[in-house]
N, CA, C and O atoms as a GROMACS GRO file, in nm:
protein
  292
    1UNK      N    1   0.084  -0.119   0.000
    1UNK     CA    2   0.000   0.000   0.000
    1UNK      C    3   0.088   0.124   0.000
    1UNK      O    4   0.195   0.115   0.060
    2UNK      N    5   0.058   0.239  -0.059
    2UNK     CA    6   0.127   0.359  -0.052
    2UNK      C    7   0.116   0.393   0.040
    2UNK      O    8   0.024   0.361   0.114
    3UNK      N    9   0.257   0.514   0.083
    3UNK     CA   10   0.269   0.619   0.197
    3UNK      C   11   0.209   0.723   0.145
    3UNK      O   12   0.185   0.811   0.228
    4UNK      N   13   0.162   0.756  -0.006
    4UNK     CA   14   0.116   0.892  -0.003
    4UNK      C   15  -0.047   0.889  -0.030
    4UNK      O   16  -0.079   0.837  -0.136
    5UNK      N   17  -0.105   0.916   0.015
    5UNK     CA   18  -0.287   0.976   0.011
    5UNK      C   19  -0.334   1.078  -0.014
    5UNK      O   20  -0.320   1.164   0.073
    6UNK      N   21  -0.397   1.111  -0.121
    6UNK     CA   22  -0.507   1.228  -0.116
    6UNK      C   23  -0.659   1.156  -0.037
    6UNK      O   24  -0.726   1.060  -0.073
    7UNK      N   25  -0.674   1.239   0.068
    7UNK     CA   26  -0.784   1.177   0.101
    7UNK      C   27  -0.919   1.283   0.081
    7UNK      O   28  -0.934   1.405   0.080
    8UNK      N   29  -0.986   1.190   0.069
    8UNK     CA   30  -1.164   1.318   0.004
    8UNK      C   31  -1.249   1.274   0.130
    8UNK      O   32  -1.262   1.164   0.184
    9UNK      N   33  -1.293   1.376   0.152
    9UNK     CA   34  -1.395   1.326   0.279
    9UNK      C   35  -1.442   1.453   0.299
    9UNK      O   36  -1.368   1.552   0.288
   10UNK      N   37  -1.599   1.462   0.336
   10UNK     CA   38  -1.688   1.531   0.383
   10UNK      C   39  -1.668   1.642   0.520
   10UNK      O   40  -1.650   1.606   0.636
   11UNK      N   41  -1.675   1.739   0.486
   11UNK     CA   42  -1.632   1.852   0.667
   11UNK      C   43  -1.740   1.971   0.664
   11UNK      O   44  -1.730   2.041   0.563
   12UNK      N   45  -1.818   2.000   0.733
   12UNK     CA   46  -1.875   2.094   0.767
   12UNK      C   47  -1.981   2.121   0.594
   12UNK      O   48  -1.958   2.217   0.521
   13UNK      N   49  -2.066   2.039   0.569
   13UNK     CA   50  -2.127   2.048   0.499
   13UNK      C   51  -2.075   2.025   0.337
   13UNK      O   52  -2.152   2.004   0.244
   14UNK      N   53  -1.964   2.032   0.329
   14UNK     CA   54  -1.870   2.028   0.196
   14UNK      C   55  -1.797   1.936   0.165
   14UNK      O   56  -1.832   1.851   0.247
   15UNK      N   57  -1.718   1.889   0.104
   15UNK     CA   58  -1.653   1.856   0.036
   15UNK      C   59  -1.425   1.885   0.063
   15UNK      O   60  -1.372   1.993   0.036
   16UNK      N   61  -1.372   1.805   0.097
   16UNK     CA   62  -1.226   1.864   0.080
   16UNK      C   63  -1.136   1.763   0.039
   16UNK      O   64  -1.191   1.654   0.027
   17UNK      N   65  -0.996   1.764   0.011
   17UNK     CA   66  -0.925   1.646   0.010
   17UNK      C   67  -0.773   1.694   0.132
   17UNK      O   68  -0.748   1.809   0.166
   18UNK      N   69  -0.725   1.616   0.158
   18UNK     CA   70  -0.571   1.640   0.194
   18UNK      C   71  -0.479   1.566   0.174
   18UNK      O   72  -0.492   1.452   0.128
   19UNK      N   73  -0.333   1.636   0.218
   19UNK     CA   74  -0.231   1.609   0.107
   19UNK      C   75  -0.110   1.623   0.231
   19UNK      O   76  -0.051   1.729   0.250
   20UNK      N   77  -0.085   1.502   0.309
   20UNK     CA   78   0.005   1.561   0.390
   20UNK      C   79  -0.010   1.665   0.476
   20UNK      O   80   0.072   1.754   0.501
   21UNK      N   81  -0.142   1.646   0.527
   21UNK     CA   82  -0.131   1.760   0.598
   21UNK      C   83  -0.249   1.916   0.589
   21UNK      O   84  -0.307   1.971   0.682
   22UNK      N   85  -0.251   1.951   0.440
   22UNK     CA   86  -0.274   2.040   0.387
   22UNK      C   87  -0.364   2.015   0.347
   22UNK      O   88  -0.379   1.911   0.282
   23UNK      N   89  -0.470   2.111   0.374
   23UNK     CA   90  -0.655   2.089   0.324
   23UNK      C   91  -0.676   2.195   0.220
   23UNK      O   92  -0.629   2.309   0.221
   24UNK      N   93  -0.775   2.127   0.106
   24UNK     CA   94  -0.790   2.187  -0.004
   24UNK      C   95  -0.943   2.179  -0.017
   24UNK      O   96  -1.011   2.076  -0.015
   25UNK      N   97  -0.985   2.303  -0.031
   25UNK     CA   98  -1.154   2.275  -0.074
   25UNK      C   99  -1.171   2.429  -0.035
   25UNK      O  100  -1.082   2.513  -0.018
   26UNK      N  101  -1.322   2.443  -0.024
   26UNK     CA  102  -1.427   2.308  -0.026
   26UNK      C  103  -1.460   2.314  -0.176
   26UNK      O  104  -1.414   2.386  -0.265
   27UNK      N  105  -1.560   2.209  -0.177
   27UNK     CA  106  -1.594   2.165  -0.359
   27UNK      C  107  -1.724   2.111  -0.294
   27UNK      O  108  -1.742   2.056  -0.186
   28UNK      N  109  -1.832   2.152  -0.420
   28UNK     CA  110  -1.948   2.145  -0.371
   28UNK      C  111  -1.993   2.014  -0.365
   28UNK      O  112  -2.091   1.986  -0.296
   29UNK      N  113  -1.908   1.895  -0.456
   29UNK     CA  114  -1.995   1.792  -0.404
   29UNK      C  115  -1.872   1.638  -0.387
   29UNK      O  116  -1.756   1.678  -0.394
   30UNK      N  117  -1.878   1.538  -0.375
   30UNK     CA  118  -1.818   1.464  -0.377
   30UNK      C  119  -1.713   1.420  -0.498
   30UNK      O  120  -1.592   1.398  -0.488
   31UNK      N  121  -1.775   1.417  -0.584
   31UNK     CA  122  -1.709   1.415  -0.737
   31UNK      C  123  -1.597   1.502  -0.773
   31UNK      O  124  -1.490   1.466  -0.824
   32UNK      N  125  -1.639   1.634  -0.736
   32UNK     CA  126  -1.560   1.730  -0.771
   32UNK      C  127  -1.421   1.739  -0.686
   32UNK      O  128  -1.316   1.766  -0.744
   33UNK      N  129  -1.427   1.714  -0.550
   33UNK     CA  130  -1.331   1.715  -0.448
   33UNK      C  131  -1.222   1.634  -0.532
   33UNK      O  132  -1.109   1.675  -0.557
   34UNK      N  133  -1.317   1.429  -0.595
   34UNK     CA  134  -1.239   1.394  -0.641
   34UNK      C  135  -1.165   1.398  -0.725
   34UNK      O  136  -1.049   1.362  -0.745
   35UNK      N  137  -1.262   1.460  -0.792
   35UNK     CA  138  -1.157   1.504  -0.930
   35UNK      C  139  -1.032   1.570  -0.948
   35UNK      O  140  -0.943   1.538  -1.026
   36UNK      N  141  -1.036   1.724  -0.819
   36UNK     CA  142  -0.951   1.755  -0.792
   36UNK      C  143  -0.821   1.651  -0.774
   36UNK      O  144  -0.724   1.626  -0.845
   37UNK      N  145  -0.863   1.607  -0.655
   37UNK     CA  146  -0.774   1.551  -0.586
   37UNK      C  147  -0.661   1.439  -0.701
   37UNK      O  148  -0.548   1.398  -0.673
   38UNK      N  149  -0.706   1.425  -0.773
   38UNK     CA  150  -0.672   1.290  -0.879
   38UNK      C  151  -0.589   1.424  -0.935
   38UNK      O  152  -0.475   1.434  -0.891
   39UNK      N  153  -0.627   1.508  -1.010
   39UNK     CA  154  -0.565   1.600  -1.100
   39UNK      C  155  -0.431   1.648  -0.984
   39UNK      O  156  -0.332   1.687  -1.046
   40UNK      N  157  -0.418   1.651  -0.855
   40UNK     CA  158  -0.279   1.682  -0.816
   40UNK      C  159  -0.215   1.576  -0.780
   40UNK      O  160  -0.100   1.588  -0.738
   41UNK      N  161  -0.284   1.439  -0.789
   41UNK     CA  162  -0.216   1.304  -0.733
   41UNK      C  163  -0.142   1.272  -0.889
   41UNK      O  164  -0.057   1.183  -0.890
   42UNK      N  165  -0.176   1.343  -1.017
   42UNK     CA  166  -0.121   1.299  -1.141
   42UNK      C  167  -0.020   1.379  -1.154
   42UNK      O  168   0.072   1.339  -1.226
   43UNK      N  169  -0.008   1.506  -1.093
   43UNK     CA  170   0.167   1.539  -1.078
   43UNK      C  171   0.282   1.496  -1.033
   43UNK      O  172   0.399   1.524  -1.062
   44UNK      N  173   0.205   1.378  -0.913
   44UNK     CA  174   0.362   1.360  -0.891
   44UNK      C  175   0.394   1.266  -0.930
   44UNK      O  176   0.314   1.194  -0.991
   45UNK      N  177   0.534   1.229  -0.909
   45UNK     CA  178   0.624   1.111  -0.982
   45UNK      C  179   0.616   1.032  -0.885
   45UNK      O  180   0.711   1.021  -0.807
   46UNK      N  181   0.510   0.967  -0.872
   46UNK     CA  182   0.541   0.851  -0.774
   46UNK      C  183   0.388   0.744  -0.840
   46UNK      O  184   0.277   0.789  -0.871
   47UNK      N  185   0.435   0.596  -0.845
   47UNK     CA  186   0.345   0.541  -0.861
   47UNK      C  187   0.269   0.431  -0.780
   47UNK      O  188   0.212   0.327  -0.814
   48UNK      N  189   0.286   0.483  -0.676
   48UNK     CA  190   0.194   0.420  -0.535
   48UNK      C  191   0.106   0.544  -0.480
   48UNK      O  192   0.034   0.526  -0.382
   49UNK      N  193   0.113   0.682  -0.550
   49UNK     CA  194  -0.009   0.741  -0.455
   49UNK      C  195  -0.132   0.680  -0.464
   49UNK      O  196  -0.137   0.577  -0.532
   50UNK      N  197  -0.246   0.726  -0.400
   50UNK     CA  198  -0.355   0.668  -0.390
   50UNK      C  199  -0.441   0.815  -0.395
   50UNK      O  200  -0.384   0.916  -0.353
   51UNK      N  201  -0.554   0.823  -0.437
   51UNK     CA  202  -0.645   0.890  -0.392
   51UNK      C  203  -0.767   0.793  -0.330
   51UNK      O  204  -0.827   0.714  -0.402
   52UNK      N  205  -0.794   0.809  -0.197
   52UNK     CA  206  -0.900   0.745  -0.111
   52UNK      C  207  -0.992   0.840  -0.080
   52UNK      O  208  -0.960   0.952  -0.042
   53UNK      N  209  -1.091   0.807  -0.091
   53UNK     CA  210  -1.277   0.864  -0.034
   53UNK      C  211  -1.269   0.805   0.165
   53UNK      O  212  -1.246   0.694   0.215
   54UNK      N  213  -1.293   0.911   0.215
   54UNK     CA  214  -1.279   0.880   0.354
   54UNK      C  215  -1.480   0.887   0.360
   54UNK      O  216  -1.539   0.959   0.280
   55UNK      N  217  -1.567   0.791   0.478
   55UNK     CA  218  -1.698   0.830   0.462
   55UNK      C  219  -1.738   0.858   0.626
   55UNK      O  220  -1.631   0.864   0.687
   56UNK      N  221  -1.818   0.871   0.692
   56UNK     CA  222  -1.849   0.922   0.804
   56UNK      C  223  -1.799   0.856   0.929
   56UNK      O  224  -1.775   0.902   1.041
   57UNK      N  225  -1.784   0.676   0.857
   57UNK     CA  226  -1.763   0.598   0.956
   57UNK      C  227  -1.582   0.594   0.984
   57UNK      O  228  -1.534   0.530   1.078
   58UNK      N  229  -1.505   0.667   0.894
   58UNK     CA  230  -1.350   0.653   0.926
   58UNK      C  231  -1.357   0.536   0.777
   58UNK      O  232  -1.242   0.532   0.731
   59UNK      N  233  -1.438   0.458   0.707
   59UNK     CA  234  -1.384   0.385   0.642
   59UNK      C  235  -1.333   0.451   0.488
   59UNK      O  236  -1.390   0.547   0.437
   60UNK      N  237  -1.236   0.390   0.437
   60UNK     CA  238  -1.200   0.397   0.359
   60UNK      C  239  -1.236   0.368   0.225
   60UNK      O  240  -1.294   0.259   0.222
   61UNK      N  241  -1.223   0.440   0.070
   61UNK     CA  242  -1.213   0.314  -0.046
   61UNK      C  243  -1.150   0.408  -0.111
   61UNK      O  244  -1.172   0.529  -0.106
   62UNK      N  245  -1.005   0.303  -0.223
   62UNK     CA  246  -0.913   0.338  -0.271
   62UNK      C  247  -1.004   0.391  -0.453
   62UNK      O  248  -1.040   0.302  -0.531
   63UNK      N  249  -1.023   0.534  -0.482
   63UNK     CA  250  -1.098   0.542  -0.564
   63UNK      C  251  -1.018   0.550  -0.679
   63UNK      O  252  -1.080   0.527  -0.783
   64UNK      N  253  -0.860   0.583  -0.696
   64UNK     CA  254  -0.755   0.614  -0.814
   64UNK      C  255  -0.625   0.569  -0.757
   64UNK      O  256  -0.576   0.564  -0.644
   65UNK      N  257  -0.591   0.539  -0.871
   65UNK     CA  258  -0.451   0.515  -0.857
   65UNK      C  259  -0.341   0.543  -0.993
   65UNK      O  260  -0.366   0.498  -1.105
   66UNK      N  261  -0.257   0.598  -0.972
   66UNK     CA  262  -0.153   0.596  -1.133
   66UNK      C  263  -0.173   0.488  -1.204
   66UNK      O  264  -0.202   0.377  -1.158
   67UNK      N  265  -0.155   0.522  -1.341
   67UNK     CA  266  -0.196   0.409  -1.449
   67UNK      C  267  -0.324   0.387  -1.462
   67UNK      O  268  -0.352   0.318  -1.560
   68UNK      N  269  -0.446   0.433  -1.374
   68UNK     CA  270  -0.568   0.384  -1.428
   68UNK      C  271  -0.669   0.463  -1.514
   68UNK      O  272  -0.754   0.465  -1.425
   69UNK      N  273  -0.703   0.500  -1.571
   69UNK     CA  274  -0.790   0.602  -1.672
   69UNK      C  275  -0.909   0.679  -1.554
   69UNK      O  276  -0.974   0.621  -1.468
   70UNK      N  277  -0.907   0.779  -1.576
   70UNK     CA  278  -0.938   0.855  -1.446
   70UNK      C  279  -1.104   0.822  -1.448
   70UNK      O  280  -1.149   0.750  -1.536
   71UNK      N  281  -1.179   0.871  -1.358
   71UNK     CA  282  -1.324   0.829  -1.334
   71UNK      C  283  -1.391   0.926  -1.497
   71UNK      O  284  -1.351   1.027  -1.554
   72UNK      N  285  -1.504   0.835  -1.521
   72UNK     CA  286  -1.582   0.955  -1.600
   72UNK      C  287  -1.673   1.087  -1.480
   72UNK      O  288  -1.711   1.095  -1.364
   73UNK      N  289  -1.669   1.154  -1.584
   73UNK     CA  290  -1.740   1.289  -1.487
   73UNK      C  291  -1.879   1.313  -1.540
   73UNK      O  292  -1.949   1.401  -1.490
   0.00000   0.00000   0.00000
């Protein structure tokens, strides 16, 4: 499993992802957060990031990963 995560998850009515630390949003709906989040996980040079969907309960699901053709929108 990768050390690096964009994670997307729901805060105060919205939408955000983070990155080490660093919170990015808000985005009005789930999709969009992700989309973001994928579009800065495709800059870097590494091919174990992950972008994960965090949901109310703490659980996880791994929604992108390098090499895979990004979600349709």
């Amino acid at each position: 499993m990768s050390s690096q995560h964009f994670v997307v998850a729901a805060q105060d009515r919205s939408w955000h992802f983070s990155f080490k630390g660093d919170l990015t949003g808000p985005y009005s709906s789930r999709e969009e957060a992700v989309a973001a989040a994928i579009e800065e996980a495709s800059k870097l040079d590494d091919n174990e990031v992950e972008v994960v969907v965090q949901d109310a309960d703490l659980k996880t699901e791994t929604v992108w990963r390098p090499n895979q053709a990004k979600p349709a929108s």
